[in-house]
C-alpha positions in Angstrom: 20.9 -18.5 -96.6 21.9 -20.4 -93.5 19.9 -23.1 -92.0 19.4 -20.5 -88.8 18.2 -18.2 -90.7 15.4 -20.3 -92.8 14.5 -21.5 -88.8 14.5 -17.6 -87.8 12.6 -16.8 -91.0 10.1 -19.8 -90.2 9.9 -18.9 -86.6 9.0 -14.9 -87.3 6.7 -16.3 -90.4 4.6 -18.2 -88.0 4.6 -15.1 -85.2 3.5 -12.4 -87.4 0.8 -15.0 -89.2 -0.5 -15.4 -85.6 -0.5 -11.5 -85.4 -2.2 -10.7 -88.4 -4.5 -13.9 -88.2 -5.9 -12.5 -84.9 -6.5 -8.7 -86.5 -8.2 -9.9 -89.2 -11.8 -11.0 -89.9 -10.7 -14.4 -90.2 -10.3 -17.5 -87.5 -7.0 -19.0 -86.8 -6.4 -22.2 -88.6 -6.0 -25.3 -86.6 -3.0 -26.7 -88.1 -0.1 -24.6 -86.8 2.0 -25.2 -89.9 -0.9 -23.1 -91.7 -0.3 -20.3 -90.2 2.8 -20.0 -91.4 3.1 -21.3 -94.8 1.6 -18.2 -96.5 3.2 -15.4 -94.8 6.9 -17.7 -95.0 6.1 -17.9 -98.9 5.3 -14.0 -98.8 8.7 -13.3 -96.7 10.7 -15.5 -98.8 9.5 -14.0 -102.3 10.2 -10.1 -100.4 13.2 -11.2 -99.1 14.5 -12.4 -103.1 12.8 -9.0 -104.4 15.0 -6.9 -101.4 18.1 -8.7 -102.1 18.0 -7.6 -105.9 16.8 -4.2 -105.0 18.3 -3.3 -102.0 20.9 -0.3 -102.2 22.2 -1.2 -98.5 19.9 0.8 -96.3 17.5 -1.1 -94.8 17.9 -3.3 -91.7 18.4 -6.3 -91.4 18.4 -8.4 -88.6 19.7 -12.3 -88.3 19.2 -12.0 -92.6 16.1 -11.3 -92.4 14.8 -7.7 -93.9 12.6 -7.2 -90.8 10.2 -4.5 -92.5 9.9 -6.0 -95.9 8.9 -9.6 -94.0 6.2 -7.7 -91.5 4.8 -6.4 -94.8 5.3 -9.4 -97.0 4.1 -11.0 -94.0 0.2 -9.4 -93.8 -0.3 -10.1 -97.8 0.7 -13.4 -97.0 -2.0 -13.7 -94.6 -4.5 -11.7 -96.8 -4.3 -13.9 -99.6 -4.6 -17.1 -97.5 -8.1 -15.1 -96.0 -9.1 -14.3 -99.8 -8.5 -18.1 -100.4 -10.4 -19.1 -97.8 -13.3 -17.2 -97.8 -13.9 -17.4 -101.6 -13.3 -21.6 -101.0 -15.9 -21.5 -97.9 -18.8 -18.3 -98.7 -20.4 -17.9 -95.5 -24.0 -19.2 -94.7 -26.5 -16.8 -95.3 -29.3 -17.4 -93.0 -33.0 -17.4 -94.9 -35.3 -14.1 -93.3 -38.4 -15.6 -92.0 -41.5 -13.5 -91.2 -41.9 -13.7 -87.2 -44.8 -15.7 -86.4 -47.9 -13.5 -85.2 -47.7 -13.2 -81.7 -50.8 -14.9 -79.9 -52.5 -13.4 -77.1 -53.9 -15.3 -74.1 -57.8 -14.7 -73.1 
């Protein structure tokens, strides 16, 4: 791999974990680099499973498998959201009884 393509890989890595971030459940993290890491993990691991599979028909652009890396892409970003939400459960609020409403003579 080229150095151009790791910086294309990590450029479409952090784009399509923006993408998929925003359709899912989940909230954006607030470190940029975040965003990226798991769907760049995902892409890399798809892109070493294509190149040992691949029978030479599916596109590629830059060296990047463009189809395997959108998929590879959104599990990336599904296992980060697993992650997080089984490290942070959300707050389940306690049910209270309303009060009894009080009427004025």
């Amino acid at each position: 791999m080229d150095i151009g393509t790791v910086l294309l890989m990590a450029g479409f890595a952090y784009g399509l974990g923006v993408f998929w971030y925003d359709l899912l459940p989940g909230q954006l993290a607030m470190k940029p680099w975040r965003v990226a890491a798991y769907p760049f993990a995902a892409m890399v691991i798809a892109e070493a499973a294509i190149t040992e599979f691949n029978r030479g028909n599916i596109w590629a652009f830059g060296g990047i498998h463009v189809i395997p890396a959108i998929v590879a892409a959104a599990i990336g970003v599904i296992v980060d959201w697993a992650i997080n939400y089984a490290r942070r459960p959300q707050v389940v609020e306690n049910l209270e009884r309303p009060l009894p409403a009080t009427t004025r003579a």
